[in-house]
N, C-alpha and C positions, 0 to 999 in steps of 0.2 A: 504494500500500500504506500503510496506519494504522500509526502508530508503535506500537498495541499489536500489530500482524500482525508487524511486523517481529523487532519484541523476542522476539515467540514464536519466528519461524521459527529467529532466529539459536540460539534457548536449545536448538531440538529440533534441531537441527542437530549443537550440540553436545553433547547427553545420547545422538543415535545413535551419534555418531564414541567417546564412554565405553561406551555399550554393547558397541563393535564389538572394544572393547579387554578390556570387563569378560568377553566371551565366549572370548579365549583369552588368559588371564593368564600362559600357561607363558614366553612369552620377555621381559615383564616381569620374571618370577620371575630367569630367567636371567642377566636382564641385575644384578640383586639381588647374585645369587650372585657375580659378576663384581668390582662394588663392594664385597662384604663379604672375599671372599678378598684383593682389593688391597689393603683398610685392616688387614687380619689379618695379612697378612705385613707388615705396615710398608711398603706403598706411599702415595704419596698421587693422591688424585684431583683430574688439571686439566681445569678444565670451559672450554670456549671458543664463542665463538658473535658474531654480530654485531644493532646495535641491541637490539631484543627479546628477543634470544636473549643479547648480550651479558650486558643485567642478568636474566635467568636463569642466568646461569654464575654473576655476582656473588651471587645470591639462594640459589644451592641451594651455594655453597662454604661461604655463613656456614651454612645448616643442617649440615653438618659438623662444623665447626670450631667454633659456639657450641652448638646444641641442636637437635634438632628438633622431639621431644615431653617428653622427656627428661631430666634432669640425667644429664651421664655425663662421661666424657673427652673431650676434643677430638678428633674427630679429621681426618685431615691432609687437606687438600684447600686448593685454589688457582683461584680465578678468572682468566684469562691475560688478562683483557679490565679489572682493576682497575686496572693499572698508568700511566695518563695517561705520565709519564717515556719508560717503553721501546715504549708505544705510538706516540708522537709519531714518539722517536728513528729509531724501524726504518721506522715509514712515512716518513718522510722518506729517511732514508739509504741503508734495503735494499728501500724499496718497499712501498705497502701489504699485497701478498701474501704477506709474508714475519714481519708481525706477531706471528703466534703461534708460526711455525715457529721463528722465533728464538728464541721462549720455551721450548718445546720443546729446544730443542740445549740451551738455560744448562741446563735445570732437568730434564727429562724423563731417569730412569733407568731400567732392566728393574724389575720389578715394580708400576712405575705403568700408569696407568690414564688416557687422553686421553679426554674426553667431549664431543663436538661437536653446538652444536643446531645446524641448521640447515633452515628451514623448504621449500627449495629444493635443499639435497644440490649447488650450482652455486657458491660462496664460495669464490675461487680461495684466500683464505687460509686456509679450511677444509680444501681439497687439499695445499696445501701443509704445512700442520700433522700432518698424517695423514703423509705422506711422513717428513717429520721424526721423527713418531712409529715408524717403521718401521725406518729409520735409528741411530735410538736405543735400540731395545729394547724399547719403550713399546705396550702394548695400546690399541687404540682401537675406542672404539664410540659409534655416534651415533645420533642421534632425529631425523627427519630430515620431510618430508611430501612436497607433489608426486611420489610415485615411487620418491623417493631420488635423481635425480639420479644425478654419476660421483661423487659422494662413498659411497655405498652401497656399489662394490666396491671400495673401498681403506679400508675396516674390516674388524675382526675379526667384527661381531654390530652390524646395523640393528635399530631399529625405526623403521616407517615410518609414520603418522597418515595413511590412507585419505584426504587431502582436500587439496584446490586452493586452501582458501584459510589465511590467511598468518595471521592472529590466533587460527583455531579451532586451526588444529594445534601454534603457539605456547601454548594452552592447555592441551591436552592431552599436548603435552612436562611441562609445571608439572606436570600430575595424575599423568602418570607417576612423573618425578622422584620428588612425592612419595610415592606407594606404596612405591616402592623403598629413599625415605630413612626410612621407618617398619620396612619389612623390615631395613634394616643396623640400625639403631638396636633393634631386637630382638632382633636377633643380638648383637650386640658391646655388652651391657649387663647 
């Protein structure tokens, strides 16, 4: 295959897995409303995820807390995956799978809101994290692909990216996100 064949196949690959989403937006929508009523009642939203998915937790907490499209208020959001310190600490001390659940117990109260990417829905400290979220009061919901995985039923509201592979449905978590942070950012402005 020609690196131009390629380049195309990957790009319509990804413009069908956006279509596939552009075709029913309601539980984007939903998941919207989710985030906007959390930051409306003064919850904050913690985003968690591993590699890729990490610095999308890191990427979509600053559009929060700094701007999206915007000038507005801050508002409250938290990447679980920024902290180097308590990441090191707990994988070492309580175990890598216990990373973000830990986070969760300090930080997670009822009215917040856990957001988990995971491309695989299999991230035993993404199972863990959800537990803890349940534990604690805390709503969760995640973006997930392959399936969803057993991360799928231990949330409150999936959405799942139709695809097997691991950087398209990482992108279309990003494309999601941002529709959604465009919808809060509408709302609460």
């Amino acid at each position: 295959m020609s690196d131009e064949a390629r380049i195309a196949e990957g790009l319509t690959m990804l413009a069908r897995l956006a279509e596939a989403a552009a075709a029913d937006p309601a539980p984007i929508a939903r998941m919207a409303r989710r985030y906007t009523d959390t930051l409306r009642a003064g919850g904050t939203l913690l985003f968690a995820g591993n590699g890729g998915s990490a610095a999308d937790a890191q990427h979509l907490a600053t559009e929060y807390v700094v701007r999206f499209q915007r000038n507005r208020r801050a508002l409250s959001a938290l990447a679980l995956s920024a902290d180097s310190s308590i990441l090191t600490a707990a994988g070492n001390d309580l175990g890598f799978d216990q990373i973000f659940a830990r986070q969760v117990e300090a930080l997670g109260k009822p009215g917040d809101l856990l957001v988990l990417h995971s491309t695989s829905g299999e991230s035993v400290n993404l199972l863990r994290a959800a537990e803890a979220a349940r534990r604690a009061g805390v709503a969760v919901v995640a973006l997930l692909g392959k399936g969803g995985g057993p991360l799928a039923a231990l949330v409150d509201e999936a959405l799942i990216v139709p695809s097997n592979t691991t950087h398209r449905i990482q992108e279309m978590h990003l494309a999601i996100e941002h529709a959604i942070a465009e919808l809060v950012e509408a709302e609460l402005t």
